[in-house]
N, CA, C and O atoms as CSV, one atom per row, in Angstrom:
chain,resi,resn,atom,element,x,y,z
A,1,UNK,N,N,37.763,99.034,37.599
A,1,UNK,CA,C,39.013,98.686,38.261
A,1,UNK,C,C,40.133,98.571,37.230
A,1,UNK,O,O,39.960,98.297,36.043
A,2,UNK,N,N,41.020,98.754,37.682
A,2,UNK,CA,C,42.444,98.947,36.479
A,2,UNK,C,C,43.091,97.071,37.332
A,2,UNK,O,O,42.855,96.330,38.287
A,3,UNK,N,N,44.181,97.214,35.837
A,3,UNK,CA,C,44.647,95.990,36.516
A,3,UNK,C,C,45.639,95.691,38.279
A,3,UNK,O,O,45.835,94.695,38.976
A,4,UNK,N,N,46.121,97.509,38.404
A,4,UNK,CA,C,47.004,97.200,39.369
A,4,UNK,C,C,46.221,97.544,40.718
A,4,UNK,O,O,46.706,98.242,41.608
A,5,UNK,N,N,44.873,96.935,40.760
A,5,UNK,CA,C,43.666,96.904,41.885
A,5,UNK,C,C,43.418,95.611,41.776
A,5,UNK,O,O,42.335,95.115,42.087
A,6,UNK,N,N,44.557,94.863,41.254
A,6,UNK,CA,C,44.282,93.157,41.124
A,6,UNK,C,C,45.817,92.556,42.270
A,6,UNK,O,O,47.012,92.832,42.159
A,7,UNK,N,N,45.285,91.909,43.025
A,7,UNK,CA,C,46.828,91.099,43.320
A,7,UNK,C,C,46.538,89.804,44.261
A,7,UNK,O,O,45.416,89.619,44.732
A,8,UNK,N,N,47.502,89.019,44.475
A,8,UNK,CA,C,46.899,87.424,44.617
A,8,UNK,C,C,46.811,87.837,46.132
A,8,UNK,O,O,47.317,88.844,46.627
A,9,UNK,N,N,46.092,86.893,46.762
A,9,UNK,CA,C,45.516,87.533,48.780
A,9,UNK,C,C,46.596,87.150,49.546
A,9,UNK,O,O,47.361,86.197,49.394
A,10,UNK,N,N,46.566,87.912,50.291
A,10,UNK,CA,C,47.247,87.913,51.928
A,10,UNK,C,C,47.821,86.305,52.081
A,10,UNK,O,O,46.952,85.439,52.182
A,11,UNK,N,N,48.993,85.958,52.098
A,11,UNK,CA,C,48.666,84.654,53.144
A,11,UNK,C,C,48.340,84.523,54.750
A,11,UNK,O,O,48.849,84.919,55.798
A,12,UNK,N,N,47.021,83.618,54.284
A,12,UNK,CA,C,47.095,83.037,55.711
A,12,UNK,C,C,45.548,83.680,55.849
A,12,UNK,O,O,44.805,83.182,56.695
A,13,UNK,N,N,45.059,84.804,55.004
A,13,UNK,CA,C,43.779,85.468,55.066
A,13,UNK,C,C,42.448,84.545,54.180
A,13,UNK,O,O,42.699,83.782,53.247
A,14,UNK,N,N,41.286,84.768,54.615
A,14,UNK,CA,C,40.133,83.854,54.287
A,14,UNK,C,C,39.966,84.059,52.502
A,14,UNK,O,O,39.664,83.141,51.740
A,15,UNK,N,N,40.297,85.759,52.011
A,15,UNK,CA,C,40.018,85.224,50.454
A,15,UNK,C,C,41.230,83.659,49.765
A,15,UNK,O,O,40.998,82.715,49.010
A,16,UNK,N,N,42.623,84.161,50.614
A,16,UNK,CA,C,43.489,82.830,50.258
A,16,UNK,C,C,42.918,81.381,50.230
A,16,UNK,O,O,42.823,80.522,49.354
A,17,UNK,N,N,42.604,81.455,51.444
A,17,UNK,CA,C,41.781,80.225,52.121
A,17,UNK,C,C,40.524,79.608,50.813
A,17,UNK,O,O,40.451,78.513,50.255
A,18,UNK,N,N,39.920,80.489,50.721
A,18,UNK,CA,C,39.133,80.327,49.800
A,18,UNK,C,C,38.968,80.536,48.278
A,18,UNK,O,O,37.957,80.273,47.626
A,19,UNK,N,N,40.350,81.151,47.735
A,19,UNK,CA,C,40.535,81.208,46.486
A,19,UNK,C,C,41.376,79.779,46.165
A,19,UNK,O,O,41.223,79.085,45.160
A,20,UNK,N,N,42.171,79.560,47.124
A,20,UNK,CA,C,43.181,78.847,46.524
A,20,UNK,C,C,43.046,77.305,46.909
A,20,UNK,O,O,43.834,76.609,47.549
A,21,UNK,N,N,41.868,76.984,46.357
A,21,UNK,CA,C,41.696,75.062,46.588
A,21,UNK,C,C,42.395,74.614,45.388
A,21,UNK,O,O,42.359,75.242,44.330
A,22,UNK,N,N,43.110,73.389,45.583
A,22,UNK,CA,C,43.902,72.902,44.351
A,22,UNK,C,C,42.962,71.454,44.263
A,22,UNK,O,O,43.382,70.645,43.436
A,23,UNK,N,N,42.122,71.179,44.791
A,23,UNK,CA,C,41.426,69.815,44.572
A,23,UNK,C,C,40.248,70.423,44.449
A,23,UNK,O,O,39.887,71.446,45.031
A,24,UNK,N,N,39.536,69.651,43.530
A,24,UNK,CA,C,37.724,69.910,43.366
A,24,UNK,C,C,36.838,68.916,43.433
A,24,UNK,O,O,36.988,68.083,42.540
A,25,UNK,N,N,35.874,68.690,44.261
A,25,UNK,CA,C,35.261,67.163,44.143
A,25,UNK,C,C,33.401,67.418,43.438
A,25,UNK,O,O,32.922,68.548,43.345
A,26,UNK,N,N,32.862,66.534,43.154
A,26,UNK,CA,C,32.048,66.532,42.619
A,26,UNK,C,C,31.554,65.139,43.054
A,26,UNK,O,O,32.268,64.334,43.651
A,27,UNK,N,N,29.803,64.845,42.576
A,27,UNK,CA,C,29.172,63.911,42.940
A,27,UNK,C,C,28.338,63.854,42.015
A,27,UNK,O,O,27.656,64.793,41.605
A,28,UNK,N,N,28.339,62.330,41.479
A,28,UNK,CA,C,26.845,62.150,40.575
A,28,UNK,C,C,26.000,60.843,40.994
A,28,UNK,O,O,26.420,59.738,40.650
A,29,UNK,N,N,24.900,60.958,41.679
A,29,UNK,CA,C,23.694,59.760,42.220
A,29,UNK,C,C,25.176,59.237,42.838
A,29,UNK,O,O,26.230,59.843,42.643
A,30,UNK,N,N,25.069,58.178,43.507
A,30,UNK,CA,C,26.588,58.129,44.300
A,30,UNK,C,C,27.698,58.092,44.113
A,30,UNK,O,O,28.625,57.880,44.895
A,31,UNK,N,N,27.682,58.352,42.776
A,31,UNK,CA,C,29.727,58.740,42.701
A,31,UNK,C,C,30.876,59.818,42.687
A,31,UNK,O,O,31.434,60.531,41.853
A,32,UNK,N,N,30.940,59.579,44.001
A,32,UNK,CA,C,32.055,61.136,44.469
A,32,UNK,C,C,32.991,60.728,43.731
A,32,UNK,O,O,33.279,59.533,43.689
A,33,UNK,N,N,33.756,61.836,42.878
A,33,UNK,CA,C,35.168,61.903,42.828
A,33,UNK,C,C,35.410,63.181,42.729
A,33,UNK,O,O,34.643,64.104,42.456
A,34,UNK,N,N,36.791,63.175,43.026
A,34,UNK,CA,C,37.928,64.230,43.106
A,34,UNK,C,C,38.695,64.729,41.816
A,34,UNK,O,O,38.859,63.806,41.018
A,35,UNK,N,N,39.029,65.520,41.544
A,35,UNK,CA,C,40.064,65.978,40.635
A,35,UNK,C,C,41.354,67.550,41.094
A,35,UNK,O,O,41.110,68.591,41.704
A,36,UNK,N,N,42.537,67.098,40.527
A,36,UNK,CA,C,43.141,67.967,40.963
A,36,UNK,C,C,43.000,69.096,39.589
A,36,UNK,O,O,42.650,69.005,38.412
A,37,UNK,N,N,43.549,70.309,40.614
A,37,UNK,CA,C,43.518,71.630,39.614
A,37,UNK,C,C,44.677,72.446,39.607
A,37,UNK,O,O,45.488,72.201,40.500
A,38,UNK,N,N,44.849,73.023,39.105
A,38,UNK,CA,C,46.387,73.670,38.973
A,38,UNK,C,C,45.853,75.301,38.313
A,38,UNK,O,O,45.029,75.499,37.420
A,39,UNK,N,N,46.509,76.142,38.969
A,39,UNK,CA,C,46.452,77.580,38.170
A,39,UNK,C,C,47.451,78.254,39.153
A,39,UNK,O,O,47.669,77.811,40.280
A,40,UNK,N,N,48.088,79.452,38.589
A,40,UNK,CA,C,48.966,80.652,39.394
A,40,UNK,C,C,47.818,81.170,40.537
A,40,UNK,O,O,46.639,80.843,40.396
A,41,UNK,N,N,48.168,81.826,41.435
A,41,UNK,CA,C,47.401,82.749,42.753
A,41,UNK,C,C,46.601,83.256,41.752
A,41,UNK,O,O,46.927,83.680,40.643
A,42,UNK,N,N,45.310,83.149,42.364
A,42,UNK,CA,C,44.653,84.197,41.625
A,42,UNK,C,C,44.525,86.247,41.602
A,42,UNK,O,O,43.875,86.757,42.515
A,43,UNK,N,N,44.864,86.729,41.048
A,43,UNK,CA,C,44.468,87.758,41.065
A,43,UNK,C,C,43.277,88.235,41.070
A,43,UNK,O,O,42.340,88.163,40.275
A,44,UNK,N,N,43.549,89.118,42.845
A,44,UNK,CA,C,41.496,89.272,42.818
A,44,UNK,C,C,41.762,91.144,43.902
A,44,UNK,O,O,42.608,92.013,44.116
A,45,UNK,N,N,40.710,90.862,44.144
A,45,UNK,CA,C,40.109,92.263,44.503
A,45,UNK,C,C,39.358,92.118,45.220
A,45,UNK,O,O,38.771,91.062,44.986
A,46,UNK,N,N,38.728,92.957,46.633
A,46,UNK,CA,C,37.638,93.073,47.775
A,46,UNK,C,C,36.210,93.606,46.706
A,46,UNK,O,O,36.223,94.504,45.864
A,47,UNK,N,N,35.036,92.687,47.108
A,47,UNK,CA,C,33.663,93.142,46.146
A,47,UNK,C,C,32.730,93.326,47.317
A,47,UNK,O,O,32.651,92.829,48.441
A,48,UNK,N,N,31.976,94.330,46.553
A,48,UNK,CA,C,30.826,94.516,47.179
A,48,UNK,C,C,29.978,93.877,46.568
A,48,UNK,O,O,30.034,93.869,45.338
A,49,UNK,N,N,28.919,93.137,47.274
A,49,UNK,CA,C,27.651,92.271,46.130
A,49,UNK,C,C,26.135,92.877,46.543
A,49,UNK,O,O,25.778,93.274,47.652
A,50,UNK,N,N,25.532,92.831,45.570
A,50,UNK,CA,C,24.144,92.768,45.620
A,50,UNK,C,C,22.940,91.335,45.427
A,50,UNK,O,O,22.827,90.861,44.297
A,51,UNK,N,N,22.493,91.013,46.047
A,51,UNK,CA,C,21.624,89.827,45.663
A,51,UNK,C,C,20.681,90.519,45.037
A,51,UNK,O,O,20.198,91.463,45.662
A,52,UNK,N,N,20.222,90.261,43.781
A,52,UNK,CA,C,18.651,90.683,43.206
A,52,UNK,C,C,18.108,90.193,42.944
A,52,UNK,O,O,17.001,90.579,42.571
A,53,UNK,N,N,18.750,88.116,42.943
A,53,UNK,CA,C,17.969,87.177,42.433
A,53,UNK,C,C,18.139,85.991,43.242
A,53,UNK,O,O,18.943,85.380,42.538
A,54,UNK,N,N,17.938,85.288,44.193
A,54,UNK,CA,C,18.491,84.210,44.686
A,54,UNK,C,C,17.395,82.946,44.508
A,54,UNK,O,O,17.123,82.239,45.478
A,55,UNK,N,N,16.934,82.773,43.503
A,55,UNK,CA,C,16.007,81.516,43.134
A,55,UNK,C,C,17.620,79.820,43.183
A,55,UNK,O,O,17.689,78.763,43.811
A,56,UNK,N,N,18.390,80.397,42.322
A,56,UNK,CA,C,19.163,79.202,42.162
A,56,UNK,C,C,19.652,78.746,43.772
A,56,UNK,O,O,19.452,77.548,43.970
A,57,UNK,N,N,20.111,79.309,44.671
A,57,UNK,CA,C,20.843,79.141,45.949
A,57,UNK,C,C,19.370,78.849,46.760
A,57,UNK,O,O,19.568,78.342,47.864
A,58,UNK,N,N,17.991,79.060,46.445
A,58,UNK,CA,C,17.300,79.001,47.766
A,58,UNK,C,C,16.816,77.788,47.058
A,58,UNK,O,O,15.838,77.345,47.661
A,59,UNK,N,N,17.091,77.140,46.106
A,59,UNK,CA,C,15.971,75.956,45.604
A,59,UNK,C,C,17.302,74.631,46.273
A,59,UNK,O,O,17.064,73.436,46.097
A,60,UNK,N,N,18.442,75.025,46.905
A,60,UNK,CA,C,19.247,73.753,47.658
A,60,UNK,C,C,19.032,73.746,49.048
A,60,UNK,O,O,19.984,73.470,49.778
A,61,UNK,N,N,18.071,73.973,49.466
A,61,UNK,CA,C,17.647,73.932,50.877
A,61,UNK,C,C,17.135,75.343,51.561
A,61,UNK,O,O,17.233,76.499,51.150
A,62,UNK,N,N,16.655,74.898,52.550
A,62,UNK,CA,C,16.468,75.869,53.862
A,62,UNK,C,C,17.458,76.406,54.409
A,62,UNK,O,O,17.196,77.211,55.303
A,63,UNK,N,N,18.396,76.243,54.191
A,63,UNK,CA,C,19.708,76.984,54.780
A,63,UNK,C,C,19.794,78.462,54.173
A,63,UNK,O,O,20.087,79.407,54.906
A,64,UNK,N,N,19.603,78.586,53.185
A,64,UNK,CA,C,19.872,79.635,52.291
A,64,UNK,C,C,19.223,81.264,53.054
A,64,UNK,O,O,19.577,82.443,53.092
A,65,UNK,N,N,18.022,80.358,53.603
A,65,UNK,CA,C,17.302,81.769,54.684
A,65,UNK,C,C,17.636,82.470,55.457
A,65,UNK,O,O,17.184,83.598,55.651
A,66,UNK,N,N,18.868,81.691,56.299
A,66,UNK,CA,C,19.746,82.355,57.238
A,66,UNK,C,C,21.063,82.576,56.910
A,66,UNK,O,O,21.875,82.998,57.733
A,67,UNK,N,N,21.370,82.287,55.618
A,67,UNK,CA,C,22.590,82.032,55.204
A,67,UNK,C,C,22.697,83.926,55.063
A,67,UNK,O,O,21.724,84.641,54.825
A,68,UNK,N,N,24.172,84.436,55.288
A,68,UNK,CA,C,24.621,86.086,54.836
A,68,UNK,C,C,26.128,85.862,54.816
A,68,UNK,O,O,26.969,85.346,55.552
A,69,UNK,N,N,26.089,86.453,53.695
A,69,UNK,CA,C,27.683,86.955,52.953
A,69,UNK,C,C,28.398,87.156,53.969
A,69,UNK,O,O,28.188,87.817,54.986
A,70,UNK,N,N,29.520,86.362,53.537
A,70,UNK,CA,C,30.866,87.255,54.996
A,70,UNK,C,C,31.728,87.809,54.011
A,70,UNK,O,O,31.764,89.021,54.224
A,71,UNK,N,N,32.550,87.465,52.885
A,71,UNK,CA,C,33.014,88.609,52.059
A,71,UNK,C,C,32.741,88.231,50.726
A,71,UNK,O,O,32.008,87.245,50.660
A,72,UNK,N,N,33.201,88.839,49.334
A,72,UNK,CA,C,33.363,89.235,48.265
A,72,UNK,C,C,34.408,89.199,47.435
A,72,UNK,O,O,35.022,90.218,47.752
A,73,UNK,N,N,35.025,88.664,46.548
A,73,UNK,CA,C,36.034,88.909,45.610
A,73,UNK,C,C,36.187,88.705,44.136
A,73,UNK,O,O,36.007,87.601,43.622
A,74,UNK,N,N,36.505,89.730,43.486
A,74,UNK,CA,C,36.332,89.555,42.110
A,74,UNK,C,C,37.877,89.170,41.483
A,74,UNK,O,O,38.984,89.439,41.950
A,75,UNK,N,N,37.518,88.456,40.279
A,75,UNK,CA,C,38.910,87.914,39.377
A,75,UNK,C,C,38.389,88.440,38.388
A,75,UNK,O,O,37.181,88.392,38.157
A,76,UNK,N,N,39.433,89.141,37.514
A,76,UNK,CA,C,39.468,89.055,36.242
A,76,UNK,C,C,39.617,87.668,35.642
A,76,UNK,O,O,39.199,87.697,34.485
A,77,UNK,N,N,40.094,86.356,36.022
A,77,UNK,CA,C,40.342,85.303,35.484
A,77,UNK,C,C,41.767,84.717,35.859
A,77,UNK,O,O,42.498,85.258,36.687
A,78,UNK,N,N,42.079,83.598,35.193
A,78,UNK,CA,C,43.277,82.598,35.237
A,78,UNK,C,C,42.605,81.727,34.140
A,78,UNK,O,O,41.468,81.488,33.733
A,79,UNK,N,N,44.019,81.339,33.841
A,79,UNK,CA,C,44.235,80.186,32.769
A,79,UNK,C,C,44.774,78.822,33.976
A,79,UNK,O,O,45.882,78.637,34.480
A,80,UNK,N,N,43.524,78.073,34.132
A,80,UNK,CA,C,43.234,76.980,34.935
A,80,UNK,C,C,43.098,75.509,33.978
A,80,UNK,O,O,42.364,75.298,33.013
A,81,UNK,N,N,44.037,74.656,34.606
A,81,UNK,CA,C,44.297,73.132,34.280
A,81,UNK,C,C,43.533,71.960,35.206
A,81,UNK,O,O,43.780,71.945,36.412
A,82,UNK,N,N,42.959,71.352,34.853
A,82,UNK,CA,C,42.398,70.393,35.578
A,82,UNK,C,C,42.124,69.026,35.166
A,82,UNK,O,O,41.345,68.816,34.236
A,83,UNK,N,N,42.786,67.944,35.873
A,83,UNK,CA,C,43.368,66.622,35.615
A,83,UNK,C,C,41.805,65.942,35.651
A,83,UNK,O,O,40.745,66.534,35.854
A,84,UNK,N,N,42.011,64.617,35.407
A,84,UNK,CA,C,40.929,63.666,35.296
A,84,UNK,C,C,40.466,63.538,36.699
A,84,UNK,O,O,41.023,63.696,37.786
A,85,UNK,N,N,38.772,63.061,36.178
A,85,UNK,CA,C,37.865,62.634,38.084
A,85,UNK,C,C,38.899,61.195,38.122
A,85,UNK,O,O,39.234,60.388,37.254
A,86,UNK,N,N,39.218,61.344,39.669
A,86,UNK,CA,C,39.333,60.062,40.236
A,86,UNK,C,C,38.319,59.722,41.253
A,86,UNK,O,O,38.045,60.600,42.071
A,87,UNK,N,N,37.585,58.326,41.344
A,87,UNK,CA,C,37.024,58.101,42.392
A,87,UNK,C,C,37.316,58.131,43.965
A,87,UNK,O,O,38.446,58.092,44.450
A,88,UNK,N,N,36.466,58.185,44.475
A,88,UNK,CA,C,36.548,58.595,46.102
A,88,UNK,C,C,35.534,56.994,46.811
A,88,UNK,O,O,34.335,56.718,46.759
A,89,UNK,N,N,36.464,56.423,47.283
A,89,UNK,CA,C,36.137,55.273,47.931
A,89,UNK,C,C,35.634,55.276,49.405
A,89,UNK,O,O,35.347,54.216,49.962
């Protein structure tokens, strides 16, 4: 792919939806917290995928069996900022 097969998604379309979270949360034994994130739109592209290995995704449950891809997108990258965990009460 060349770079001008890169450009940030549709608004209002599911890669947007799903590229562009500005909060990230995380959990350790019970402590959720949140952190915010900051980066430009990402520049991405429609992917085709292959599974050839799915040990990591099927060892978090039974879900994974019925679970199937709805789409694909590749980034070359971003230069991404991300603030301190705050707790989640």
């Amino acid at each position: 792919m060349t770079d001008s097969s890169f450009a940030p998604s549709e608004p209002g379309s599911l890669p947007e939806f799903m590229l562009e979270r500005y909060t990230a949360f995380t959990q350790q034994r019970k402590r959720a917290r949140f952190f915010r994130v900051w980066h430009s739109p990402w520049k991405q592209a429609p992917a085709e995928i292959e599974v050839t290995a799915d040990t990591l995704m099927a060892s978090t449950g039974p879900w994974w069996k019925t679970a199937e891809p709805v789409s694909a997108n590749y980034s070359p990258g971003a230069e991404v900022w991300m603030g301190r965990p705050h707790r989640i009460n």
